[in-house]
C-alpha positions in Angstrom: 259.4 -116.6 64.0 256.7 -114.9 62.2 257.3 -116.5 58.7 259.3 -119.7 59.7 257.8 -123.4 60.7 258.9 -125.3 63.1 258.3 -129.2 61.9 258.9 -131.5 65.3 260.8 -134.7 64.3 259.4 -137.3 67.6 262.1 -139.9 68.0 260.9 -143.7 67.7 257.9 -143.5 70.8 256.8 -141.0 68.3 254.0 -138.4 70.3 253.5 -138.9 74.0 251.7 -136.7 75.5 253.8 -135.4 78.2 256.7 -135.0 76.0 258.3 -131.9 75.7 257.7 -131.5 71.8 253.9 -132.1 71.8 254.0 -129.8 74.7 256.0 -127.0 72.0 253.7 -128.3 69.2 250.7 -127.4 71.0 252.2 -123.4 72.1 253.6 -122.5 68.8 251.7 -121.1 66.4 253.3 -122.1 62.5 254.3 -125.5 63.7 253.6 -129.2 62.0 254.6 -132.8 63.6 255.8 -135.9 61.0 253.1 -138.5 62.0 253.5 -141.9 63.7 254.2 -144.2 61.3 251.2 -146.8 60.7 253.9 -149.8 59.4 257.6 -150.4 59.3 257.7 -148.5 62.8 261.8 -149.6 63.2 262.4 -148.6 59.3 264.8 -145.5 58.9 264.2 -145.0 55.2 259.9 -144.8 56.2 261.2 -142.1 58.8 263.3 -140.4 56.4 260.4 -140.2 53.6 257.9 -139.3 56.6 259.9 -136.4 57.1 260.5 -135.6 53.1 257.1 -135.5 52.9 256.2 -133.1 55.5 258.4 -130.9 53.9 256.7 -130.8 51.1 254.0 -129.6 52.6 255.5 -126.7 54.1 256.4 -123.6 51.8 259.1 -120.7 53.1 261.9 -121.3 56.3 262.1 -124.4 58.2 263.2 -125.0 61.8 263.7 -129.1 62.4 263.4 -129.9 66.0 264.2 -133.5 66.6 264.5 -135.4 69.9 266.0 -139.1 70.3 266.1 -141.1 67.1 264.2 -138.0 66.1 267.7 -136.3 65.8 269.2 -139.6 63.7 266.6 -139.3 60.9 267.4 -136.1 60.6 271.0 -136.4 59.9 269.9 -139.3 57.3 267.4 -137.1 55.5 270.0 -134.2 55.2 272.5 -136.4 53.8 269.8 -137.3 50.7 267.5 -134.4 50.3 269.2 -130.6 49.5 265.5 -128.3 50.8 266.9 -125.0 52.7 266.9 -126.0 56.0 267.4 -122.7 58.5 268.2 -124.6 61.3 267.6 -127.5 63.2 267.4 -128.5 67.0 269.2 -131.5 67.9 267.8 -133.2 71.3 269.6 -135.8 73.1 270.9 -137.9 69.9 271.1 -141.6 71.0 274.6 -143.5 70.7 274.1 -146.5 68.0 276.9 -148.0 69.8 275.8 -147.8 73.0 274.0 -150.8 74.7 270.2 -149.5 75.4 268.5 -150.6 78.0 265.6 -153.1 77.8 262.8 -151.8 76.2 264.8 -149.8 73.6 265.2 -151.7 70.3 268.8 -153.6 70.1 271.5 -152.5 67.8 270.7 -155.7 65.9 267.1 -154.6 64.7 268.0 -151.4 64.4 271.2 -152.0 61.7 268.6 -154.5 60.2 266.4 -151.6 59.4 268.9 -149.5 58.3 270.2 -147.3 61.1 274.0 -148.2 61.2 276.8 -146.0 59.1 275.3 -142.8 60.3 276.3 -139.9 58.2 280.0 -138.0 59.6 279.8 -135.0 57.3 278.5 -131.3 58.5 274.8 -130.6 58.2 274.1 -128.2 55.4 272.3 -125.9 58.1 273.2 -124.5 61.3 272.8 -127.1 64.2 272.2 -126.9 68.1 272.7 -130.3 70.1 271.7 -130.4 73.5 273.2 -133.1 75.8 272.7 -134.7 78.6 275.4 -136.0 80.9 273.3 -138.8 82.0 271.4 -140.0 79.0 270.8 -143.8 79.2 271.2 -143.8 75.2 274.4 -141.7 75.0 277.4 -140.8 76.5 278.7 -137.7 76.3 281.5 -137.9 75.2 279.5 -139.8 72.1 277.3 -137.0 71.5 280.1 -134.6 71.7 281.6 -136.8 68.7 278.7 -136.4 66.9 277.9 -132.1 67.3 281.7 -132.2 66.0 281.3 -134.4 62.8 277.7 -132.7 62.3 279.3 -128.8 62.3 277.2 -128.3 65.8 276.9 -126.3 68.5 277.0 -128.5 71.4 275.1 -127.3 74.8 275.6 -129.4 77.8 272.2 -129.1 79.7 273.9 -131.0 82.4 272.4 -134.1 84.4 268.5 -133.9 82.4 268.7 -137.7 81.4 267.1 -138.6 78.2 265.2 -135.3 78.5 262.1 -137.0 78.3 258.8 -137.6 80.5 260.8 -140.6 82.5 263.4 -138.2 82.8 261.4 -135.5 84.5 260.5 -133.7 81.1 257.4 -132.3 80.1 257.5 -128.8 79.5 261.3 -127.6 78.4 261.2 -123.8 78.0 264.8 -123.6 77.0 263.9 -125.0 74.0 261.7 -122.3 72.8 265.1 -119.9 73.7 267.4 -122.7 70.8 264.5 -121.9 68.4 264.9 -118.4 68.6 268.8 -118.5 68.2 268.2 -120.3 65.3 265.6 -118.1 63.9 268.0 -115.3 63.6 
């Protein structure tokens, strides 16, 4: 991964500390982070131009890894930007149609802000979503929906929840292995 940079897309919690990706962000060495958004937290089209513009910043291969809603701006942005992408890790994508537990924002605010009528197509790139068969945001028989309309590789990590801190998350080494399958 000498010449490729890995750009970690947080979902909407953005960085925690514990997570999993800050942990990676912190180990790898060509790596960049799209930043907490200061206003319009809930806005897709902010997250979308958050991520455009880290892009920018980065010249040569890219490796997206996204976790959460991290993965559903992703699929936005690839549907309205055309950058190479080499590949992209997709983390425990959350199910729109789902109901979310309290705490999570409700599909109400979330189609308000322009989440709804996620994009079907295949990703321009090569793909690898990892699932959970327990995820509180997603069935898996949703997310297996999505790796197929995306072009994906689906991996079924098993029972790893959201894969996230509450879930027992911090460190996720396998993830390190999904970069370097992409890499090749």
């Amino acid at each position: 991964m000498n010449d490729t940079t890995i750009l970690i897309v947080p979902g909407l919690r953005d960085h925690v500390p514990a997570h999993w990706q800050t942990l990676l962000e912190a180990r790898l060495d060509k790596v960049r982070s799209v930043p907490p958004l200061e206003d319009n937290k809930l806005s897709l089209a902010a997250r979308v131009d958050a991520i455009q513009r880290e892009l920018e910043q980065i010249s040569g291969p890219v490796i997206l890894v996204a976790h959460s809603a991290g993965v559903l701006m992703v699929v936005h942005w690839a549907a309205c930007h055309d950058r190479p992408i080499k590949g992209a890790l997709l983390a425990a994508p959350p199910d729109l149609e789902a109901k979310w537990p309290i705490g999570y924002p409700t599909a109400e605010s979330l189609r308000a802000n322009g989440w709804d009528s996620l994009p079907k197509g295949p990703l321009p790139f090569p793909t690898i979503v990892a699932a959970s068969t327990n995820d509180h945001l997603a069935r898996l028989e949703s997310v297996t929906q999505m790796a197929r309309q995306w072009g994906s590789e689906l991996v079924n990590l098993g029972a790893v929840g959201h894969l996230n801190p509450a879930s027992g998350y911090g460190e996720w080494p396998q993830a390190e292995d999904f970069i370097r399958t992409l890499d090749r």
